[in-house]
C-alpha positions in Angstrom: 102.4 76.7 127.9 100.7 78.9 130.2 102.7 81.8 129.4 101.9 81.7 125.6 98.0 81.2 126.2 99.1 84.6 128.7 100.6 86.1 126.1 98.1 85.1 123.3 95.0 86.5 125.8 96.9 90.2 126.0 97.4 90.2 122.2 94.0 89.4 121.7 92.6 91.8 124.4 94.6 94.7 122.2 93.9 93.9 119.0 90.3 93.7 120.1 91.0 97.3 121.6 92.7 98.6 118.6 89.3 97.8 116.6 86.9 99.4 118.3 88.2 102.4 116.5 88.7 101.0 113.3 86.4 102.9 111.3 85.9 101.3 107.6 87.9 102.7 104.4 87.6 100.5 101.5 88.2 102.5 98.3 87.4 102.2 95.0 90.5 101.3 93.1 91.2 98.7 91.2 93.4 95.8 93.0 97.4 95.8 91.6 98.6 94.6 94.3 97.8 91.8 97.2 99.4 90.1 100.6 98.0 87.0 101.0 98.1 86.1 105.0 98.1 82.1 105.5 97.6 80.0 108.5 99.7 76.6 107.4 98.1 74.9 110.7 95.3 74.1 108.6 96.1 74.8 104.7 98.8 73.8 103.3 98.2 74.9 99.3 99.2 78.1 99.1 100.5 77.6 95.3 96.8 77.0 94.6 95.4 80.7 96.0 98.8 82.6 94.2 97.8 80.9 91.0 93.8 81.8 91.0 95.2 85.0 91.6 97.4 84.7 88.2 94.7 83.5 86.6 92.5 86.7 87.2 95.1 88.9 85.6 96.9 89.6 89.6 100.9 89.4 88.2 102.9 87.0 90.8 105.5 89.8 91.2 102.9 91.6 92.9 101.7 89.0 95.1 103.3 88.9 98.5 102.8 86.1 100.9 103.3 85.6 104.7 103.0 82.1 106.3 102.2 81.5 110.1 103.3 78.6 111.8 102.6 77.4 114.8 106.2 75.6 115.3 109.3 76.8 113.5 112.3 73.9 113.3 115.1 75.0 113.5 116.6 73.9 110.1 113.2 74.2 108.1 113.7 76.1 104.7 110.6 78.0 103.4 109.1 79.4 100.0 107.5 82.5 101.7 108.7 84.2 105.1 107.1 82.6 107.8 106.1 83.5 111.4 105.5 82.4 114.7 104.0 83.4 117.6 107.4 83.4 119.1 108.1 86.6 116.9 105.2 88.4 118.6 105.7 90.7 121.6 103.6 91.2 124.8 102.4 94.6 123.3 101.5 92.9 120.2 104.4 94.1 118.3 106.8 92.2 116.2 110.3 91.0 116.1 110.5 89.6 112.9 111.3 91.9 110.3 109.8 90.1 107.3 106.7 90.3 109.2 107.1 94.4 109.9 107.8 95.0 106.3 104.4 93.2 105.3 102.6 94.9 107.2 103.8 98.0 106.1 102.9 97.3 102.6 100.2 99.5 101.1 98.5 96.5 99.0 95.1 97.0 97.2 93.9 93.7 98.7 94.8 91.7 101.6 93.3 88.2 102.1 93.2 86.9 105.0 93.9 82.8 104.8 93.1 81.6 108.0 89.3 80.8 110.1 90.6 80.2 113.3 91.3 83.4 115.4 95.2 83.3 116.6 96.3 86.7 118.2 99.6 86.4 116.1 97.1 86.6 112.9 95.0 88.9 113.8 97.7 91.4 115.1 99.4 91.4 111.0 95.6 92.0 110.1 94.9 94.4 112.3 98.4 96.8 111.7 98.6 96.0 108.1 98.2 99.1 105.7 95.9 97.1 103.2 93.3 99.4 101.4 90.7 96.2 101.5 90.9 93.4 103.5 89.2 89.7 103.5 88.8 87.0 105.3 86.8 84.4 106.8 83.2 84.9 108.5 84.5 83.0 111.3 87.5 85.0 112.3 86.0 89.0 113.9 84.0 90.9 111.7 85.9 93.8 112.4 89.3 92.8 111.0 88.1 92.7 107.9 85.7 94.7 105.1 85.1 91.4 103.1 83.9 88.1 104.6 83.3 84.9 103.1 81.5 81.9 105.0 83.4 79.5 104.2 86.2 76.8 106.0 89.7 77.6 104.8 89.9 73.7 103.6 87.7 74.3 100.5 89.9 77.1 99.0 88.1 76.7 95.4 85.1 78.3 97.1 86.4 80.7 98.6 88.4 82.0 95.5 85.3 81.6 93.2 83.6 83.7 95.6 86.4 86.4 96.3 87.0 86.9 92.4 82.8 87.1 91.9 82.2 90.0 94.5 85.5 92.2 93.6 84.3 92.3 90.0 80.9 93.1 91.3 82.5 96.0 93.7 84.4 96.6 90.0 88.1 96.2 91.7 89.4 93.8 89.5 
């Protein structure tokens, strides 16, 4: 126990590092491709987010999604590929190779699904090669270009909101 809150205080002290030089990039192209990022601790209705998404003319085949749980059993089968903070390193790298090749994905849009701030989270965020990111107001400002204030428990919101200001920034 006191190792991982160690382990989850160095994480956080270098993704916080890492951002200070994060200058912002969000381009003007319209969104083909997403990674949706969710925190299952406290939403479970991922089908719901992947099928606004449908709905707004994003194609499934192009959606990826990566689930973090806090507790992985050992003979647990899972939709998505799903991580732990047992897959992260001390120097915020990963093991999990699901995890490396979503972050190496150049998606249009990556939406962050989770308001709690969890090194393991933030580190995907942070290395991911997303054009635009978004996420919660409650998670740091710098890890995303996009923030909605929001709780992650009232997903209907935050869609409504997501889909109103990327046709206002004309991405979708």
């Amino acid at each position: 126990m006191f190792l991982n809150s160690l382990k989850n205080l160095f994480t956080k002290k270098i993704v916080k590092k890492s951002l200070a030089n994060v200058k912002p990039g969000a381009s003007g192209e319209k969104i083909n491709t997403v990674g949706i990022v969710f925190d299952e601790s406290y939403f479970h209705e991922k089908e719901a987010i992947v099928e606004a998404l449908s709905e707004q003319g994003i194609l499934p085949q192009n959606t990826d999604v990566l689930v973090f749980k806090n507790r992985i059993r050992k003979n647990e089968v899972f939709d998505y590929p799903v991580f732990s903070h047992k897959d992260l390193s001390w120097q915020a790298t990963f093991r999990n190779s699901d995890v490396k090749a979503f972050m190496e994905k150049p998606f249009d849009l990556l939406i962050n699904y989770y308001d709690v701030e969890k090194s393991a989270l933030m580190v995907v965020t942070n290395l991911s090669k997303a054009k635009f990111k978004v996420g919660f107001a409650s998670v740091s400002k710098k890890l995303n270009h996009f923030m909605i204030d929001t709780t992650a428990e009232r997903h209907e919101v935050f869609t409504s909101e997501l889909f109103k200001y990327l046709k206002i920034l004309n991405k979708l």
